[in-house]
N, C-alpha and C positions, 0 to 999 in steps of 0.2 A: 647813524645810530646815536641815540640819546642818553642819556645815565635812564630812563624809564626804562627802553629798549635794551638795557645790558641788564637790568633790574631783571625783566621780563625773560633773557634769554638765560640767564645765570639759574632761577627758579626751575625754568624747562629743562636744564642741563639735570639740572640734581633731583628732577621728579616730571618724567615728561606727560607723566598723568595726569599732572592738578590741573582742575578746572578752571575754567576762565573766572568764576566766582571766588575760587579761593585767591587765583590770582588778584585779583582786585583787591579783596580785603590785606590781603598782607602789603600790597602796593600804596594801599590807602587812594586809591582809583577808582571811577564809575566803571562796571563792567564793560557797559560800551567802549571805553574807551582801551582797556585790554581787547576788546574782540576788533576793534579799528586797526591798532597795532599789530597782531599777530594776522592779520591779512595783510595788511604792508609788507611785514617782517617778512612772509613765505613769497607774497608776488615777485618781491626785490630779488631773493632767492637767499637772504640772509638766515633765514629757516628753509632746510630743503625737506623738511620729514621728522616724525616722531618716532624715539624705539627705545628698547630698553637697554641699559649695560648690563652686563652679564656678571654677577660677581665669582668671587674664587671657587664656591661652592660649585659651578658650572665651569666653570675650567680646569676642575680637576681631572686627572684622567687624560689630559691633553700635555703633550710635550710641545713647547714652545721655542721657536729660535729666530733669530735677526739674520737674516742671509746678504753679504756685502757682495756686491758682482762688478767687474770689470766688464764692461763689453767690447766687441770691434766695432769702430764708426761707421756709423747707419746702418745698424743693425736692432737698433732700440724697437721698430716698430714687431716685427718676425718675432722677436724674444716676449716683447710685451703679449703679441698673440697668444704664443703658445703658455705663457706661464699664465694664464685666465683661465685656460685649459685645466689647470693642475688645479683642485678642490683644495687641498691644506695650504696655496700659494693666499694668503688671506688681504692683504695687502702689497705695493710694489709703491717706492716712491722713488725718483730722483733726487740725484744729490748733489751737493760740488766737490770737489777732493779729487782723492783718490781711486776712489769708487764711485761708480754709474749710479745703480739702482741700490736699494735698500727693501729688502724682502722680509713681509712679517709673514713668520709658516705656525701652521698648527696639526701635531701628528696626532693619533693615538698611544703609537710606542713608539721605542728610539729604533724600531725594526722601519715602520714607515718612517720616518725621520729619514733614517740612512737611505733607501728607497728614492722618496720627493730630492732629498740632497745632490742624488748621482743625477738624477733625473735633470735635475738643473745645471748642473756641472758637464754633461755633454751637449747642450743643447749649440745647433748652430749658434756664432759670435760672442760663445761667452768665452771670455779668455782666462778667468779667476774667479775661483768664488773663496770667503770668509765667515765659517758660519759662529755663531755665538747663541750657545743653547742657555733659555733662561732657566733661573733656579725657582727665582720669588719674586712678586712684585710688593715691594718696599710701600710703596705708596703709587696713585693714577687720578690723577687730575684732567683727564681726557674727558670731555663732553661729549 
């Protein structure tokens, strides 16, 4: 990727609706030349897909929290299944530390919270869970 291509995906982050036209004008670029790029960009797989971020106004009403999990060794694949299963399991990432996984959950109330939490907390090979309910998001620099 080029300072163009980081030009081009930085614009896409903060508005994945602009046109390839508008793209160019603000890039000071032939259209052609955004629409050659952004088929690069997706074939390479450096763009997987277009969507929109959701602001606070749509996440109201949503209880959110960070779930820290210890697991039993080679059990990652079993736990991974089933927690795809669970609707409010919204993300799952691996870590290094202390803890395995890293779980982003989203409830309606803290009734479901507590519910998806137990839920997760007997699941075969989970040996700990840490959960950390959000209050507010300060700021989200996430594309």
């Amino acid at each position: 990727m080029d300072e163009l291509d980081r030009n081009i995906v930085g614009l896409l982050g903060a508005d994945a609706r602009m046109s390839v036209a508008t793209l160019a004008r603000r890039l000071k670029v032939a259209r052609s030349t955004i629409q050659a790029r952004l088929e690069r960009l997706e074939t390479t797989g450096i763009i997987a897909g277009y969507t929109i971020k959701l602001g606070e106004a749509a996440r109201e009403g949503r209880l959110r929290a960070t779930i820290l999990v210890t697991i039993e060794p080679r059990s990652q694949g079993a736990i991974l299944a089933r927690l795809k299963s669970i609707p409010e399991v919204e993300r799952v990432h691996t870590t290094s530390g202390r803890f395995d996984l890293l779980l982003q959950v989203a409830a309606p109330n803290a009734t479901q919270l507590d519910r998806v939490l137990d839920e997760i907390g007997v699941l075969s090979g989970v040996r700990s869970s840490e959960s950390l309910i959000h209050l507010s998001t300060r700021f989200d620099r996430a594309i």
